[in-house]
C-alpha positions in Angstrom: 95.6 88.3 -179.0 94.8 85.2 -177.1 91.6 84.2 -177.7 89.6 83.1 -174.0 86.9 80.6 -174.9 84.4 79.2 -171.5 83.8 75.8 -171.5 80.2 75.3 -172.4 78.2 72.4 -170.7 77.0 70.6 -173.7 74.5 68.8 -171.4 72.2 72.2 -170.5 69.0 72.3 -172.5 69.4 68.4 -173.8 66.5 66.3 -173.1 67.1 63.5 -170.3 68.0 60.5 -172.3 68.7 56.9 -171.4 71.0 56.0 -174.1 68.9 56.2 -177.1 65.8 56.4 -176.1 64.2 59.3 -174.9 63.2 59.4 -170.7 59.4 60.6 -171.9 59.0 57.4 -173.5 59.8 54.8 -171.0 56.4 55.1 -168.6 53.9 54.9 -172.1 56.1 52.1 -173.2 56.1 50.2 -170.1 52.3 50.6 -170.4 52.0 49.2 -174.0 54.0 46.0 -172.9 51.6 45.7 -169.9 48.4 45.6 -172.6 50.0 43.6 -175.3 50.8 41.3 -172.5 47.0 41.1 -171.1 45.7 41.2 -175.0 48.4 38.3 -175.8 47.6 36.2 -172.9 43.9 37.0 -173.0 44.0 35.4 -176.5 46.8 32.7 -175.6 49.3 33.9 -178.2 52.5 32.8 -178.3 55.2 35.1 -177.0 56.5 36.1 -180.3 53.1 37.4 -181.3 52.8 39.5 -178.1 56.8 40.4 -178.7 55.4 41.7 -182.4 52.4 43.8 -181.0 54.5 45.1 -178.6 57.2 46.5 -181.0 54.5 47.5 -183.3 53.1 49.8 -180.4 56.0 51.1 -179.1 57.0 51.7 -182.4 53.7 53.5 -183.8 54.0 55.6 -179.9 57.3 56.6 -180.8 56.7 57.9 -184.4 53.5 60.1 -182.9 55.4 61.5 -180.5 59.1 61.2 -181.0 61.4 63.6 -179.5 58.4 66.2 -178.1 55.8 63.9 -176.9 53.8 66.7 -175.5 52.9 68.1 -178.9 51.4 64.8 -179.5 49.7 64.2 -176.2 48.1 68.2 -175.8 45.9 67.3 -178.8 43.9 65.5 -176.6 43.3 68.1 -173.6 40.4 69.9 -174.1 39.7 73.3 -174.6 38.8 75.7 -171.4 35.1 76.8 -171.7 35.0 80.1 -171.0 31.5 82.5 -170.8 30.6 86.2 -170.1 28.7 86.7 -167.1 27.4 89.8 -165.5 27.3 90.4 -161.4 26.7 93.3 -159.2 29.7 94.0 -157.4 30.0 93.4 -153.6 32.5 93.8 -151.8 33.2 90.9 -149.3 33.6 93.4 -146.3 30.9 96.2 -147.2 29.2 95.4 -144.0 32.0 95.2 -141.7 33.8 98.7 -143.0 31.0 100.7 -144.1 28.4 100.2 -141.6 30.8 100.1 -138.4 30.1 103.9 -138.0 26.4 104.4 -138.8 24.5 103.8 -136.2 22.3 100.5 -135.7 18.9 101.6 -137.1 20.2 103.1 -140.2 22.4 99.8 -141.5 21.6 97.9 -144.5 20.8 94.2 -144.0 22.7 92.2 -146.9 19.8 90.1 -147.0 18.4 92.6 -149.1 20.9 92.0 -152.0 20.0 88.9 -151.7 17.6 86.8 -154.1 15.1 84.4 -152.3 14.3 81.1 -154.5 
């Protein structure tokens, strides 16, 4: 019995990648050579010393985030705020349905559900 094997893409469900390095990391590390490049020049130091506190950012990004950056990164989003309140129920068109067949005198203003300040 022959046995039929598919080709699988190895590729599907593999993170984007540009040769080693993760494609999530490029855009934070672009951004930590931009501010060790401000800090370095801001202090005049040399270009070895901003070389060093750049790999030593990128380096300390990559450890906290690594391969799934966003479990990193959604420590820092906040928390929804959620609260109970309690409203009468109107319904948007209760005017225009209800009242279309009553006759003038006998409609109820909205203004009454209304409260004045």
């Amino acid at each position: 019995m022959p046995s039929n094997f598919r080709p699988v893409n190895t590729i599907l469900g593999s993170q984007p990648r540009l040769g080693p390095i993760p494609a999530d990391q490029i855009i934070p590390w672009f951004c930590i050579t931009g501010a060790a490049y401000l800090v370095g020049r801001g202090f005049n130091l040399s270009w070895v010393s901003i070389g060093f506190i750049t790999a030593w950012g990128v380096s300390t990004w990559w450890i906290l985030t690594g391969g799934k950056s966003w479990k990193f990164t959604a420590k820092f989003v906040p928390t929804p705020t959620w609260s109970r309140g309690y409203a009468r129920y109107l319904r948007f068109t209760s005017d225009e349905t209800e009242n279309r067949q009553t006759p003038a005198k006998n409609r109820q203003s909205i203004r009454r559900f209304t409260h004045s300040i």
